[in-house]
C-alpha positions as CSV (number, residue, x, y, z in Angstrom):
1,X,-44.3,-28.2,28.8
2,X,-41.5,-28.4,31.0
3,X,-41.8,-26.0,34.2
4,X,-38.5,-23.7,34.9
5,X,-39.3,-24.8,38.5
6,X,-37.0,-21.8,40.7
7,X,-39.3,-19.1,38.3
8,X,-42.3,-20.9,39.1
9,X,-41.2,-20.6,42.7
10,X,-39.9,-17.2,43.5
11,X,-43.5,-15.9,41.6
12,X,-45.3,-17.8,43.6
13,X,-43.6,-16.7,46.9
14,X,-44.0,-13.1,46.1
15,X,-40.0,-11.7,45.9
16,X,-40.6,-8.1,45.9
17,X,-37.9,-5.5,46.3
18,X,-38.2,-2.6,48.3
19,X,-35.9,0.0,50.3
20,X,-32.7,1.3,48.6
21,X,-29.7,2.6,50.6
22,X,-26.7,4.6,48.7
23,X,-24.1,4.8,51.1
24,X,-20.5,6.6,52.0
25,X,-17.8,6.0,54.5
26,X,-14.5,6.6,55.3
27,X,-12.0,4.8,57.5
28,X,-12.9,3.6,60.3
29,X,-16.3,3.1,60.5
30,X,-19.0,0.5,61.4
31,X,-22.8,0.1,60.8
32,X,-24.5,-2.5,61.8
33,X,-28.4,-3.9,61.0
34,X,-30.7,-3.8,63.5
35,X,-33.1,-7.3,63.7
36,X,-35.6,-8.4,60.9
37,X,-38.2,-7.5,63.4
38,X,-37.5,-4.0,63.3
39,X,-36.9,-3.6,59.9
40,X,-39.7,-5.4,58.1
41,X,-42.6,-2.9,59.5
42,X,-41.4,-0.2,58.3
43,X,-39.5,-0.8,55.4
44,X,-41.6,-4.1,54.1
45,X,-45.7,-3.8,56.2
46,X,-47.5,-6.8,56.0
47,X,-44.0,-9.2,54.6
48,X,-42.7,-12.3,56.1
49,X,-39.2,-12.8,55.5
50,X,-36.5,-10.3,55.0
51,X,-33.4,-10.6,52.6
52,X,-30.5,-7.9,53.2
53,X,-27.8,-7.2,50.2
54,X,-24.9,-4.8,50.2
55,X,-23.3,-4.6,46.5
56,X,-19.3,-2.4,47.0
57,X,-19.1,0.0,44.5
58,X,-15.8,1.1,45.0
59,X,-13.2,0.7,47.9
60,X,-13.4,-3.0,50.4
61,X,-15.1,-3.9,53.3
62,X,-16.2,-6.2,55.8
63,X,-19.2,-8.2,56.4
64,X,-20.3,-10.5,59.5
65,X,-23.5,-11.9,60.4
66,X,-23.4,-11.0,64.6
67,X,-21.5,-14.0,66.0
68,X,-20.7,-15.2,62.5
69,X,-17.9,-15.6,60.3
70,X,-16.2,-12.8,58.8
71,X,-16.4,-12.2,54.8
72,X,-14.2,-9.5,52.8
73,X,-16.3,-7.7,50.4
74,X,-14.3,-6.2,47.4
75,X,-15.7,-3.5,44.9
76,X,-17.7,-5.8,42.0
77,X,-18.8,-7.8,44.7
78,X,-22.5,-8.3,46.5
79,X,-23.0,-10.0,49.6
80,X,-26.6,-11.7,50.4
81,X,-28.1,-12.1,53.8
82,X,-30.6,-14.7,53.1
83,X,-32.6,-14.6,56.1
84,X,-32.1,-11.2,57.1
85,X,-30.4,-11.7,59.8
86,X,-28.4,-8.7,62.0
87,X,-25.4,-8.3,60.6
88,X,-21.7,-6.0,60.6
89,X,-20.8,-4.1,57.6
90,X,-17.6,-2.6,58.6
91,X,-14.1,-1.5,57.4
92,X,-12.2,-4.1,59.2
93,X,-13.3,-7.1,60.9
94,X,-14.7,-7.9,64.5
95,X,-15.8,-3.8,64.9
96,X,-19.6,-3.0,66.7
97,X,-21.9,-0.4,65.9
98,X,-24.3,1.0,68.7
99,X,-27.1,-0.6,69.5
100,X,-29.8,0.5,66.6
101,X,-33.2,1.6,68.1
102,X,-36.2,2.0,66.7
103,X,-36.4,5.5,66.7
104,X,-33.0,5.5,64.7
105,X,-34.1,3.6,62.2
106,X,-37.0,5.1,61.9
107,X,-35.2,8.6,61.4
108,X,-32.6,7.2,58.8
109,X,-35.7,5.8,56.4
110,X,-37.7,8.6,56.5
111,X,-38.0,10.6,52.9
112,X,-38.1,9.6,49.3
113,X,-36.3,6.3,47.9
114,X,-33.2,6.0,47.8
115,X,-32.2,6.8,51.3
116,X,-28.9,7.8,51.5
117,X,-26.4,7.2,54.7
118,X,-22.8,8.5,55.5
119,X,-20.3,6.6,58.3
120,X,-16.8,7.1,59.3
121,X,-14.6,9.8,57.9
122,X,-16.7,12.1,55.7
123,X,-13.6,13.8,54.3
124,X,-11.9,10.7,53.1
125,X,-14.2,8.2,51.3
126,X,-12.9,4.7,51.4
127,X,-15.9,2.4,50.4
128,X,-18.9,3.1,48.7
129,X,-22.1,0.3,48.5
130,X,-25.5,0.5,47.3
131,X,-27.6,-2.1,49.7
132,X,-31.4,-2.7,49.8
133,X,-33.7,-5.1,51.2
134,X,-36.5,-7.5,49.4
135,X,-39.1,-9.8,51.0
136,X,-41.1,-12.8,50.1
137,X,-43.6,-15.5,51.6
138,X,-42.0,-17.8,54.4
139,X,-45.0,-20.4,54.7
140,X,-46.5,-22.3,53.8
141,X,-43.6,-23.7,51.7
142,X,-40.6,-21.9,50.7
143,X,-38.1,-24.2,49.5
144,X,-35.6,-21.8,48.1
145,X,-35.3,-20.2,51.6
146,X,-34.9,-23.1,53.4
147,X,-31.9,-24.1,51.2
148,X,-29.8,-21.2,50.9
149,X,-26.6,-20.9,53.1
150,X,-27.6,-17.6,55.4
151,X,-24.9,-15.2,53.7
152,X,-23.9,-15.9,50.5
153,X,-21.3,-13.8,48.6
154,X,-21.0,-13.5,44.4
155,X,-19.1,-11.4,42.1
156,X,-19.2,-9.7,38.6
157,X,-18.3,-12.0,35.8
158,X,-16.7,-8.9,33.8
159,X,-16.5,-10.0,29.9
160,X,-17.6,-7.9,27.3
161,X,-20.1,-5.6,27.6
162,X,-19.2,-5.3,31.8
163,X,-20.7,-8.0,34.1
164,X,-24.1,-8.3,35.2
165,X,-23.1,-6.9,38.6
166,X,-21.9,-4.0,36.8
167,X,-24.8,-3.4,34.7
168,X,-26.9,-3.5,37.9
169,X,-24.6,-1.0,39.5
170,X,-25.0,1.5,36.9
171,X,-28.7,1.3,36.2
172,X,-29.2,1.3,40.2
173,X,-27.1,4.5,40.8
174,X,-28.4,6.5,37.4
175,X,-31.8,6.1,38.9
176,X,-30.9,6.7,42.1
177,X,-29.1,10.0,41.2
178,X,-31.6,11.0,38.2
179,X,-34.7,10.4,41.0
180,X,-37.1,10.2,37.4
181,X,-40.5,9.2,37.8
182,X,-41.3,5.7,38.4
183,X,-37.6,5.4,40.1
184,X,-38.8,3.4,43.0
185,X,-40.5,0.4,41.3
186,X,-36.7,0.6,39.0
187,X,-34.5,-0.1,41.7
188,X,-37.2,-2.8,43.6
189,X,-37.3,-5.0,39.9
190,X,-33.1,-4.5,40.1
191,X,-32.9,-5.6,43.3
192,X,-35.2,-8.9,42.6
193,X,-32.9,-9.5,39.2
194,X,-30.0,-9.6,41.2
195,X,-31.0,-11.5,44.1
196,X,-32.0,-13.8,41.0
197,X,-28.6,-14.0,39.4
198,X,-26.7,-14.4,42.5
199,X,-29.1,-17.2,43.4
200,X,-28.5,-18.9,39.9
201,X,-25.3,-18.4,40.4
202,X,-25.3,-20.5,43.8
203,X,-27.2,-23.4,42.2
204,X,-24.4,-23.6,39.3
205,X,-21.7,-23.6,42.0
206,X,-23.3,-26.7,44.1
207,X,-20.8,-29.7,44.0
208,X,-22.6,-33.0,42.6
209,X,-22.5,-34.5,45.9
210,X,-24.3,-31.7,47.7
211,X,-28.5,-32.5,49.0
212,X,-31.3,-30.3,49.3
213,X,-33.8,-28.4,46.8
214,X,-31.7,-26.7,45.1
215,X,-29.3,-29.8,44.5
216,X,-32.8,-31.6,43.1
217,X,-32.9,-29.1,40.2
218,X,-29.9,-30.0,39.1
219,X,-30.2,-33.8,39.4
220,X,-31.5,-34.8,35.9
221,X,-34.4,-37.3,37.2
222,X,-35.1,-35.5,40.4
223,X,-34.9,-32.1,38.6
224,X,-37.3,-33.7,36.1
225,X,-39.5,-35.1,38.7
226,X,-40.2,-31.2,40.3
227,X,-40.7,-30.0,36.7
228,X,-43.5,-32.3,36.0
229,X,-45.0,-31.8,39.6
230,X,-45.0,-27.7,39.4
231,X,-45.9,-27.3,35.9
232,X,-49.4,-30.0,36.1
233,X,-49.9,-29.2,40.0
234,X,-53.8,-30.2,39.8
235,X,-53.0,-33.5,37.8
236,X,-53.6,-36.8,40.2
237,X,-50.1,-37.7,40.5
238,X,-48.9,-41.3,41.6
239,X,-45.5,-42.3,42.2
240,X,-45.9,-44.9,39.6
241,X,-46.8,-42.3,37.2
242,X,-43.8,-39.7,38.3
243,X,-41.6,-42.6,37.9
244,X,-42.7,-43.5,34.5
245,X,-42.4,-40.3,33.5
246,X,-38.6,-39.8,34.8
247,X,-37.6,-43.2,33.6
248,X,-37.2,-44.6,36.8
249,X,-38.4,-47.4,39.0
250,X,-40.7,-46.6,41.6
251,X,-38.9,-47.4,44.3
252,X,-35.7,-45.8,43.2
253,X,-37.5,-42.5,42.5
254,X,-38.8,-42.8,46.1
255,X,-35.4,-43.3,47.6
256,X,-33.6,-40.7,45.5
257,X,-36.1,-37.6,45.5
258,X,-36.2,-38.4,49.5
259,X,-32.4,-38.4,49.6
260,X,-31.5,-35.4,47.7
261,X,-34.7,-33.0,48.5
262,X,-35.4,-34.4,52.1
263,X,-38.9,-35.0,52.0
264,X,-40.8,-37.8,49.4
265,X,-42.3,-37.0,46.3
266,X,-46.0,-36.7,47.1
267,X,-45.6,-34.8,50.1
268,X,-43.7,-32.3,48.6
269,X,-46.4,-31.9,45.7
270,X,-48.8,-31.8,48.7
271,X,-47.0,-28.8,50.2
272,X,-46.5,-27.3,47.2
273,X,-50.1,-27.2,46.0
274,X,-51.1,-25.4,49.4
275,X,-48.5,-22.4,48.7
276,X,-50.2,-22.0,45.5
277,X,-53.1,-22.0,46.8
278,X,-52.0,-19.2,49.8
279,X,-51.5,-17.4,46.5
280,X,-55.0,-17.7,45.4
281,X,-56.2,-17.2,49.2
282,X,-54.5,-13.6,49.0
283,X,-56.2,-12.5,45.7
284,X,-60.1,-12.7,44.5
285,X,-60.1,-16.6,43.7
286,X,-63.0,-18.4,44.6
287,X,-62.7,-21.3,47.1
288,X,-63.8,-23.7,44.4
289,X,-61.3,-22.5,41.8
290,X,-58.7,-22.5,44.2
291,X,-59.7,-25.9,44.8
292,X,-59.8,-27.1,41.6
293,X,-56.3,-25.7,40.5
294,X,-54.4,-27.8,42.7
295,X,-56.4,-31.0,42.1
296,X,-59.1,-31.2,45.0
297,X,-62.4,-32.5,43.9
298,X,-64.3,-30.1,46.4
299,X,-63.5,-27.7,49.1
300,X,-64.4,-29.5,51.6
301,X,-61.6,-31.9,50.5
302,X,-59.6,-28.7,50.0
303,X,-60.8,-27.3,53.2
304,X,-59.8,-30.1,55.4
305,X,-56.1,-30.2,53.6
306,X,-55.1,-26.9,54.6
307,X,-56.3,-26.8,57.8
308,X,-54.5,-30.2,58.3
309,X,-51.1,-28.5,57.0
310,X,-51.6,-24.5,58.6
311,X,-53.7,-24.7,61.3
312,X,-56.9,-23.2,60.5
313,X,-59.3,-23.5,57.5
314,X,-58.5,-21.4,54.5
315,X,-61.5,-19.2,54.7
316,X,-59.7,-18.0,58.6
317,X,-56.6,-17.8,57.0
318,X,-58.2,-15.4,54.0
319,X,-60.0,-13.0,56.6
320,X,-56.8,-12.9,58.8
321,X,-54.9,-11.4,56.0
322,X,-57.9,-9.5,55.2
323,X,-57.3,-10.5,51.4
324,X,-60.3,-9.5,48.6
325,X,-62.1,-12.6,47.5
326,X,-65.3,-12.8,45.5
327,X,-67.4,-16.2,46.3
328,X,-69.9,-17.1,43.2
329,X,-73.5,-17.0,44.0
């Protein structure tokens, strides 16, 4: 069976959704995100990489990464910081907030989900957004994060029924507003959804001419090639066989897998299998089926793999994160 490999990916990765922001302001105002270092404590313990997302409800605004390019945000429209970079969200371009510190942040996070935040001219509401934050494994291979543009920006689709955008809107803000039980792990599964869609929506947009990962899906034999490769990880794959399998040469699968995804065939699958098994190293897997699901004979052969592509041996790496494990006697 053919693997739906961007599903296979952001499971394995972990996306998780967590803090929820309903927000007010009135002309002029300015807020501004403090660094991914500062935010991922408190908001996301123990996480890797930050994503930031600002959907406008009603009104416009502005959005800049610090530095950056400037981005007009309409109502029906999200924004994506991909890398959760410091960024502006503002009423009109090139404005600064303060400085955010620590303690500020900590104060403005404090409470029950969602948090809710006010800037600008209470008395006359000119934007209103709902924004929120998810998180996901960086290493040892993420290669959905390391082909997405830093800031991408999508909109509703409208049609019958309302958009997706909308739909998300109104579930978000009911549960926001309704605070029922089980609210919280709502508006985190929303927030993955969307981050979902808008990234779908991305991959559809990509011009045939465009490299990388995501490019690869869409190609038919190097989309077909990454299929085969995540849904049979543990099988003993040559390049002869992947070719066979595609309906290409071996030589031409080579040259084309390199030249759209960036890296060959077999080391890709070799990458792959060791963020799976960072998966397994983070639940109660035993070393030796951990192994096995990824195609090592042993853990030695295993052992000397991972500590070849991260650093240290996977048993290090397991105690580090202080994961539960449960070796067979």
């Amino acid at each position: 069976m053919a693997a739906d490999v961007l599903s296979d990916v952001l499971k394995t990765v972990r996306l998780t959704g967590a803090a929820f922001f309903s927000v007010e302001a009135g002309e002029p105002w300015v807020a501004e995100q403090p660094v991914r270092e500062m935010v991922l404590p408190k908001i996301l313990p123990g996480a890797e990489h930050l994503i930031s997302y600002h959907v406008v409800t009603e009104g416009r605004c502005f959005a800049s990464m610090i530095g950056g390019e400037t981005v007009a945000v309409e109502a029906g429209e999200v924004v994506v910081f991909t890398h959760g970079d410091a960024h502006v969200m503002s009423s009109s371009p090139g404005m600064r907030a303060d400085s955010v510190t620590q303690e500020m942040f900590d104060m403005n996070t404090n409470g029950p989900l969602p948090f809710f935040a006010s800037y600008g001219n209470e008395a006359a509401v000119s934007a209103r957004l709902v924004c929120g934050f998810l998180a996901c494994d960086a290493r040892p291979f993420n290669p959905l994060l390391q082909n997405l543009p830093p800031v991408i920006k999508s909109r509703d689709d409208g049609g019958e029924g309302g958009g997706w955008l909308g739909r998300f809107i109104e579930f978000a803000m009911s549960e926001s507003t309704n605070r029922r039980a089980g609210g919280e792990s709502i508006l985190a599964r929303l927030s993955e959804l969307m981050f979902i869609e808008v990234v779908r929506r991305h991959l559809e947009s990509l011009p045939p001419e465009r490299s990388g990962w995501l490019a690869g899906l869409k190609d038919p034999f190097i989309g077909k090639a990454l299929s085969l490769m995540h849904a049979h990880p543990a099988q003993r794959w040559t390049l002869d066989d992947l070719a066979r399998e595609v309906g290409l040469s071996r030589s031409v699968l080579a040259e084309r897998f390199a030249e759209i995804v960036g890296t060959p065939p077999l080391q890709y699958l070799a990458r792959w299998r060791m963020q799976i098994a960072l998966a397994g190293l983070s639940g109660n897997a035993s070393m030796a089926r951990i192994a096995a699901d990824i195609g090592y004979e042993s853990e030695a052969a295993f052992s000397r793999a991972f500590k070849k592509m991260m650093g240290m041996p996977p048993s290090a790496w397991r105690r580090r994160a202080g994961a539960p494990h449960f070796e067979p006697k």
